[in-house]
MARKESE-495500 format. One record per residue (C-alpha): x, y, z; residue in three letters. Coordinates in pm, whole numbers, plus 50000, padded with zeros to 5 digits. Layout:
N
> X_Y_Z_Ala .
...
***
This chain:
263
> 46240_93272_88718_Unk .
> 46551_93155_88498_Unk .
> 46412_93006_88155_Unk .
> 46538_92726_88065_Unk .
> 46601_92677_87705_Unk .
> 46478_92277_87565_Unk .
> 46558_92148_87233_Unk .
> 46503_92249_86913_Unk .
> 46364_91883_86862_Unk .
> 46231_91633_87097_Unk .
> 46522_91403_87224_Unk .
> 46463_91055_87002_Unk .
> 46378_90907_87376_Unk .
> 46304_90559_87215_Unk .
> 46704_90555_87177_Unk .
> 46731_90646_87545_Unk .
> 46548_90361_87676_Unk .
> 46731_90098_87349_Unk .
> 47078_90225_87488_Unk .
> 47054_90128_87848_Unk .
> 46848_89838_87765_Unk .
> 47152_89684_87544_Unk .
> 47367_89820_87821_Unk .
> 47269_89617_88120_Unk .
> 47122_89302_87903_Unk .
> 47484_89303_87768_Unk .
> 47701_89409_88065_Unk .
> 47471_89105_88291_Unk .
> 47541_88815_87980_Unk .
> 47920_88946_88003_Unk .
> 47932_88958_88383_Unk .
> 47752_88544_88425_Unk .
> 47984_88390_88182_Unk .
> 48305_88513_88272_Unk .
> 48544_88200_88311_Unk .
> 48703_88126_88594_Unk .
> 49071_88216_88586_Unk .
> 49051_88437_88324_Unk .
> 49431_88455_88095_Unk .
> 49526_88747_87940_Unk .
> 49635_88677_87664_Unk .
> 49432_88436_87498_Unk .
> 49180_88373_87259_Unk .
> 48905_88406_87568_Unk .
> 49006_88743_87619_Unk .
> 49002_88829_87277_Unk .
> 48649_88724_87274_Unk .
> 48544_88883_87572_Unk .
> 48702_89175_87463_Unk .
> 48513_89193_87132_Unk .
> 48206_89129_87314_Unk .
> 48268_89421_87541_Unk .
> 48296_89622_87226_Unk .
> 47982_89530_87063_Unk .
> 47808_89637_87387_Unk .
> 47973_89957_87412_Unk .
> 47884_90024_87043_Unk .
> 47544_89943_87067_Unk .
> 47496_90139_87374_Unk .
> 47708_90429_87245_Unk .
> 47479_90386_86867_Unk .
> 47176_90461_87066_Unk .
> 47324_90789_87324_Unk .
> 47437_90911_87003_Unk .
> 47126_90937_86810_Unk .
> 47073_91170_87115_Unk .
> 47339_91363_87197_Unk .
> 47481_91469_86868_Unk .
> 47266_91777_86732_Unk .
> 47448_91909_87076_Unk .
> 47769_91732_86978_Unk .
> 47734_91901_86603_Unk .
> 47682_92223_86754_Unk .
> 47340_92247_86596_Unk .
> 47128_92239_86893_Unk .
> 47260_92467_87189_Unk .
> 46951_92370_87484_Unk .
> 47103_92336_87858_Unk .
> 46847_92057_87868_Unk .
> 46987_91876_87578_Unk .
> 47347_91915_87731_Unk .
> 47283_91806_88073_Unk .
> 47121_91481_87924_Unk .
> 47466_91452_87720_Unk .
> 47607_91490_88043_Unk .
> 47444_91222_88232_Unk .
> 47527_91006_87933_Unk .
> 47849_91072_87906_Unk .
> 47910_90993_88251_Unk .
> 47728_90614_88226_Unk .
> 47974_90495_87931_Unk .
> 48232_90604_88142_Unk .
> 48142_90378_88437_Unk .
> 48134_90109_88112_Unk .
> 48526_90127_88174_Unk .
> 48480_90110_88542_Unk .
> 48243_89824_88522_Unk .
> 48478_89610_88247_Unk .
> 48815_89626_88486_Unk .
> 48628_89495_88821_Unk .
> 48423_89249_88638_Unk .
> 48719_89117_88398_Unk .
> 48971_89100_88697_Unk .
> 49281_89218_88516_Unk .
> 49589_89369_88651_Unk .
> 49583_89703_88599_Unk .
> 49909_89723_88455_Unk .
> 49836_89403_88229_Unk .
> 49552_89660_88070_Unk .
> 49817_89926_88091_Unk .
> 49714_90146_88313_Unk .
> 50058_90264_88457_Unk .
> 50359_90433_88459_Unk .
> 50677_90355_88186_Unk .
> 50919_90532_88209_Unk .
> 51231_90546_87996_Unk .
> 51338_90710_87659_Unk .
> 51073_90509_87430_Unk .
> 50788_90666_87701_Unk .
> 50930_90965_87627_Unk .
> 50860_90949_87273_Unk .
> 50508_90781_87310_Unk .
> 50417_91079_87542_Unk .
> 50580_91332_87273_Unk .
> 50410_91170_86992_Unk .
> 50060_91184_87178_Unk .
> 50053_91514_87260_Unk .
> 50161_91624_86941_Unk .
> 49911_91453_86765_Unk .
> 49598_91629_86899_Unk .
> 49780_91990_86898_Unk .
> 49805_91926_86523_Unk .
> 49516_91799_86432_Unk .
> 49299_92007_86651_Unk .
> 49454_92322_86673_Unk .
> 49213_92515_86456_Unk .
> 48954_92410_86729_Unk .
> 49152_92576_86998_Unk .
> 49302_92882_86809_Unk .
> 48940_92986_86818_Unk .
> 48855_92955_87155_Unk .
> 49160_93111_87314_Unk .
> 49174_93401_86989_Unk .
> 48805_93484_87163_Unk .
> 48657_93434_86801_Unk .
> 48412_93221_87030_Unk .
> 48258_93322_87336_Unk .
> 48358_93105_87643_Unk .
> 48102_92864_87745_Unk .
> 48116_92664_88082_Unk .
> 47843_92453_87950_Unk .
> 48019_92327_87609_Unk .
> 48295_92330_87815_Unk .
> 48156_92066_88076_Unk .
> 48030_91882_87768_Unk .
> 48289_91875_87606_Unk .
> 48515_91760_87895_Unk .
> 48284_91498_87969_Unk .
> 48233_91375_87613_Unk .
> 48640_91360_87588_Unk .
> 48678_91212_87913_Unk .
> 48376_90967_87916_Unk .
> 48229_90876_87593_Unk .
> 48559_90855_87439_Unk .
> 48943_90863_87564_Unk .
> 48907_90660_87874_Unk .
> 48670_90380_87783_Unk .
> 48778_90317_87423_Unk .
> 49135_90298_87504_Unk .
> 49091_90090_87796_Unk .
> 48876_89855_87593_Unk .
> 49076_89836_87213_Unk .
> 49412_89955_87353_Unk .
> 49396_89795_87649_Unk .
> 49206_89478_87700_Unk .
> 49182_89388_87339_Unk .
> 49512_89466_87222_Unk .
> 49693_89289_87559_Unk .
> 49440_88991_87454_Unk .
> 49687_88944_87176_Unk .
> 49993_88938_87293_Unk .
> 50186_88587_87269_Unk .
> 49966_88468_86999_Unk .
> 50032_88775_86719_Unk .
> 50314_88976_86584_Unk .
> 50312_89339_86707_Unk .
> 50221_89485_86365_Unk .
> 49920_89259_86332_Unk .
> 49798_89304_86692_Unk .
> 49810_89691_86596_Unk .
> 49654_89615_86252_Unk .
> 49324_89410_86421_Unk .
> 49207_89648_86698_Unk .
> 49281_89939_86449_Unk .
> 49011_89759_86237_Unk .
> 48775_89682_86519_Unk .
> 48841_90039_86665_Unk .
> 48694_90152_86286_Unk .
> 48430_89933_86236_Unk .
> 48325_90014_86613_Unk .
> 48222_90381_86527_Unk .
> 48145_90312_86166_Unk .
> 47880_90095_86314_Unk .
> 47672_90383_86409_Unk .
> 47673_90577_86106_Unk .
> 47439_90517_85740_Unk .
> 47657_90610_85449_Unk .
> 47367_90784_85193_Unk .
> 47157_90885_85499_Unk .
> 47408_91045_85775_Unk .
> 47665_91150_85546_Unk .
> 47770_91068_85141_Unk .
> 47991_90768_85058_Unk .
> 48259_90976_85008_Unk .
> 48281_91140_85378_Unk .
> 48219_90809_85495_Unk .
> 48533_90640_85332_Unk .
> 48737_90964_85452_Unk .
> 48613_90890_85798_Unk .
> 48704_90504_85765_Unk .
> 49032_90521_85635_Unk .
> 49158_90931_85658_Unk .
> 49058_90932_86004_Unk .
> 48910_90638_86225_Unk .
> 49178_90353_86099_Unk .
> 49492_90568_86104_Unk .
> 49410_90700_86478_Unk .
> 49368_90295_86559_Unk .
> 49693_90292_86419_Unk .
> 49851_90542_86561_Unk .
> 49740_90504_86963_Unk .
> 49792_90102_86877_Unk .
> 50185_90183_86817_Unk .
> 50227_90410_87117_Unk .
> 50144_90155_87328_Unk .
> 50382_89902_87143_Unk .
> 50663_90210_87155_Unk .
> 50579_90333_87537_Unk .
> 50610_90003_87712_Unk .
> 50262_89870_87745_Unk .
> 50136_90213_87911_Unk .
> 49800_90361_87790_Unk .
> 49797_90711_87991_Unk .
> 49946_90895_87681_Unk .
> 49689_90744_87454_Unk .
> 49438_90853_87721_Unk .
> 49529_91178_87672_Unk .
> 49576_91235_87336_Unk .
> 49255_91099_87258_Unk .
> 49116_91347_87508_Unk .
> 49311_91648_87387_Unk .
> 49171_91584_86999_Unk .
> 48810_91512_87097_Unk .
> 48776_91789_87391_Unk .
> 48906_92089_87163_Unk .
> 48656_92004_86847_Unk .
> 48364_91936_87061_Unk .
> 48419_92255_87297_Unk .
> 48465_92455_86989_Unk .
> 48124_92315_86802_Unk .
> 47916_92281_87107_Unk .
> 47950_92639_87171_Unk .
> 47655_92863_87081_Unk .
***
């Protein structure tokens, strides 16, 4: 009989049960008091949109307490990575649930083709972004420095794909970002869901208890703020489109995790 290896530490299951709790309570509220007619843009939308967020973050808060000992790479358990999985998979249906309940064109969200020398660049820029930043993470798992795991690399895929690239851009780059349009400049549009985008993942971490001040201002404004940034102006520069902010967001989260997760 196959062992099955379980985690170092018992799952904080508490956090299970708070996540999906905050998940439906918030996704049924969102879902009985959409308006009738709904305009994107406008300062509805906005609010909706920022609503969406705080559900996603407090939902996402609680997996996370979870998930990350597997996401850190300190905890290696099948169990604890199937789990991941299965949570992974439910933010992702977050997106899913936000476009049929919102009603939005997909292309108003940005969830189509542009084509045309600006795309070009956004695409360009995107890609490059990720090889950069992760590289390191991918040098080692294609030098063989680190053995190949299908099981970090389903997590990993599924983290990328789920838990980050596809429902945060539909959701800051899409939805709250097109909720602006008409009412701000471009460069202040970019500036407030870069902001929300920051405060969003700050939200689930304790400066003095999960990390020191210091790595927590590096995360705010070295990392989480100037990606907001970043992704924000692609859109602005690729003609509404979100695809290559989908996957450049995937591309830098799938490399690091792969590369961690792996025993």
């Amino acid at each position: 009989m196959l062992a099955v290896a379980v985690p170092t530490t018992p799952p904080p299951l508490g956090f299970l049960l708070g996540g999906f709790t905050a998940l439906v309570l918030g996704l049924a509220v969102l879902s009985r008091t959409r308006p009738p007619g709904l305009v994107v843009p406008s300062p509805v939308a906005t609010r909706r949109a920022i609503g969406f967020a705080l559900v996603f973050a407090l939902t996402a808060a609680c997996f996370s307490r979870i998930w990350r000992s597997a996401l850190a790479g300190v905890d290696h358990s099948l169990w604890l990575f199937a789990l991941g999985d299965v949570l992974f998979v439910t933010l992702g249906l977050f997106a899913w649930f936000l476009v049929l309940v919102e009603d939005i064109p997909t292309r108003v969200l940005g969830l189509h083709w542009s084509g045309g020398r600006r795309a070009l660049w956004a695409w360009l820029l995107c890609i490059a972004m990720p090889i950069v930043a992760s590289l390191p993470h991918y040098l080692d798992l294609w030098s063989g420095r680190k053995p190949f795991s299908m099981d970090a690399c389903v997590f990993g895929a599924l983290y990328a794909a789920g838990a980050t690239s596809v429902p945060q851009e539909i959701l800051f780059r899409g939805y709250m970002q097109s909720s602006l349009s008409d009412r701000m400049s471009v460069v202040a549009r970019i500036a407030f869901q870069a902001v929300v985008y920051a405060l969003f993942h700050l939200g689930r971490l304790t400066p003095g208890v999960d990390m020191a001040w210091s790595q927590f201002f590096a995360q705010a404004f070295g990392l989480l703020l100037p990606a907001g940034l970043f992704w924000g102006a692609m859109r602005e520069l690729g003609g509404g489109s979100i695809l290559p902010l989908i996957v450049s967001h995937f591309l830098l989260r799938f490399g690091e995790v792969w590369n961690t997760a792996t025993p």
